[in-house]
C-alpha beads as a LAMMPS data file, in Angstrom:
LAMMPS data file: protein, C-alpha beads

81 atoms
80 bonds

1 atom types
1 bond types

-500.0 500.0 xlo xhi
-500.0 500.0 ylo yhi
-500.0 500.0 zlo zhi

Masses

1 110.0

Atoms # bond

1 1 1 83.806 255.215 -161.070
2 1 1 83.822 256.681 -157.884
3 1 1 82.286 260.426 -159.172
4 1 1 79.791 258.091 -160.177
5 1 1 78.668 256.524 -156.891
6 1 1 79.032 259.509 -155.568
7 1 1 82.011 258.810 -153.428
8 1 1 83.674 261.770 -153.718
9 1 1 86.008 261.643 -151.101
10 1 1 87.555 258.520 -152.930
11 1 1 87.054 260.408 -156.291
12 1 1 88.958 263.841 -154.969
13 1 1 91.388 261.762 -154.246
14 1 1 92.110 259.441 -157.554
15 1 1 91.336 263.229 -159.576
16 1 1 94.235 264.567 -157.248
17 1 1 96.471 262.528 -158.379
18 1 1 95.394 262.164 -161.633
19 1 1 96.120 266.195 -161.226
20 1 1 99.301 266.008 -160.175
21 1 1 100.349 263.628 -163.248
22 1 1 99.494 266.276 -165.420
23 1 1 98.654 269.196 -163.670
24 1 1 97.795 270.908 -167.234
25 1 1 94.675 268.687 -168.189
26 1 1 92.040 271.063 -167.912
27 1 1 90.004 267.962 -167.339
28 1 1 91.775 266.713 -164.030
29 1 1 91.156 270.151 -162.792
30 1 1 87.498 270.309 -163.639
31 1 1 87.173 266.615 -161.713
32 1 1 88.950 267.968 -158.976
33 1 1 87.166 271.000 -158.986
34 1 1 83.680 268.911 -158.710
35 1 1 84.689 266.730 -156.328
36 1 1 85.627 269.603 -153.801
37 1 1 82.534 271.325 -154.956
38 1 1 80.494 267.523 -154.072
39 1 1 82.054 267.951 -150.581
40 1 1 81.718 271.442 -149.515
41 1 1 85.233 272.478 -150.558
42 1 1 83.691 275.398 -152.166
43 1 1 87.348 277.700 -151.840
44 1 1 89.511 275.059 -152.765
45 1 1 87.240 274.014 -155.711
46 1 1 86.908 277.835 -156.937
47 1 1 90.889 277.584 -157.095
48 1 1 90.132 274.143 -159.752
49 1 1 87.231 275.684 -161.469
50 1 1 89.536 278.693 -162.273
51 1 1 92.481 276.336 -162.939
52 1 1 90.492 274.544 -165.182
53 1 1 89.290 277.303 -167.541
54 1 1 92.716 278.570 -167.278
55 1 1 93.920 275.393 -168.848
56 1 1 91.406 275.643 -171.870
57 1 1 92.711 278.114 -173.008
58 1 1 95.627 275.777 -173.578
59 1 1 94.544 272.748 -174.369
60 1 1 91.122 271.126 -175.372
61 1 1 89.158 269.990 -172.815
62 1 1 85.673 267.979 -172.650
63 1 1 83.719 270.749 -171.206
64 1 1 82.562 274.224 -172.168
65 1 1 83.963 276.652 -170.067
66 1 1 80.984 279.050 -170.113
67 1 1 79.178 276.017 -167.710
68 1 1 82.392 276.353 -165.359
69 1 1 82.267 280.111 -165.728
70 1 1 78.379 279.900 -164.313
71 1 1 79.299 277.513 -161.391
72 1 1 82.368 279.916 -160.330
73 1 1 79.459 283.178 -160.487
74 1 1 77.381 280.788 -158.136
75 1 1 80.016 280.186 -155.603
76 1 1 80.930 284.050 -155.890
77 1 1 77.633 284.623 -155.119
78 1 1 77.444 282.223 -152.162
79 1 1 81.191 283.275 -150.416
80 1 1 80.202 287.117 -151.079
81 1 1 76.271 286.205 -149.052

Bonds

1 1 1 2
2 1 2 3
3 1 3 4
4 1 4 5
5 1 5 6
6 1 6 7
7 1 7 8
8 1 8 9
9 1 9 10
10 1 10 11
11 1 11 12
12 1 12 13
13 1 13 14
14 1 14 15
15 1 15 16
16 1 16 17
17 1 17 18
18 1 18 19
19 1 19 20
20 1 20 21
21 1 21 22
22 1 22 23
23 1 23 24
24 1 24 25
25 1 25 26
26 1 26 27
27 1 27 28
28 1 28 29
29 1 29 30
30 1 30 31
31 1 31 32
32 1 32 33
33 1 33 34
34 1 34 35
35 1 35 36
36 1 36 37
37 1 37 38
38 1 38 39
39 1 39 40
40 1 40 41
41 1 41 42
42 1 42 43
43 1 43 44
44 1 44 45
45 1 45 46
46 1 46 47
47 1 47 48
48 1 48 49
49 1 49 50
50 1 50 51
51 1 51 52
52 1 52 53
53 1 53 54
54 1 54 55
55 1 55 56
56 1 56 57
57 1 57 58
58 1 58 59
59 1 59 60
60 1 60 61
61 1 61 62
62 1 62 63
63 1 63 64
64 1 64 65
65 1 65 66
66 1 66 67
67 1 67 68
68 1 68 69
69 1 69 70
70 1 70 71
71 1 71 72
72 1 72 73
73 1 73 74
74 1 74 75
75 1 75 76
76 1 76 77
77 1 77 78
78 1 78 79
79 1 79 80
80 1 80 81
């Protein structure tokens, strides 16, 4: 609800502790991972995003990891510039 009104400091935070319920859902690390991403968090969400395709490896998950994988090579690219 609150990814989608784009309140992601409210979202980081229900995803966070959605996260810390089950800290091996790949998908509560992806939502964490976009709602750092959302607010500029771009170390902190690189640590999700890798977290996240970490996890499915484990475990299915609702997204395809070669989209995650793309979003990590953009932040690389932006820390590195």
């Amino acid at each position: 609800l609150y990814a989608a009104q784009e309140k992601w400091a409210a979202a980081q935070q229900a995803f966070f502790e959605a996260y810390s319920l089950d800290n091996e859902n790949p998908d509560y690390a992806l939502n964490l991972a976009v709602s750092l991403d959302r607010m500029g968090q771009s170390r902190p969400a690189r640590d999700y995003y890798e977290k996240a395709v970490e996890l499915a490896d484990k475990r299915p998950a609702s997204f395809t990891t070669s989209d995650v994988l793309t979003r990590l090579q953009a932040l690389r690219q932006l820390q590195s510039s």
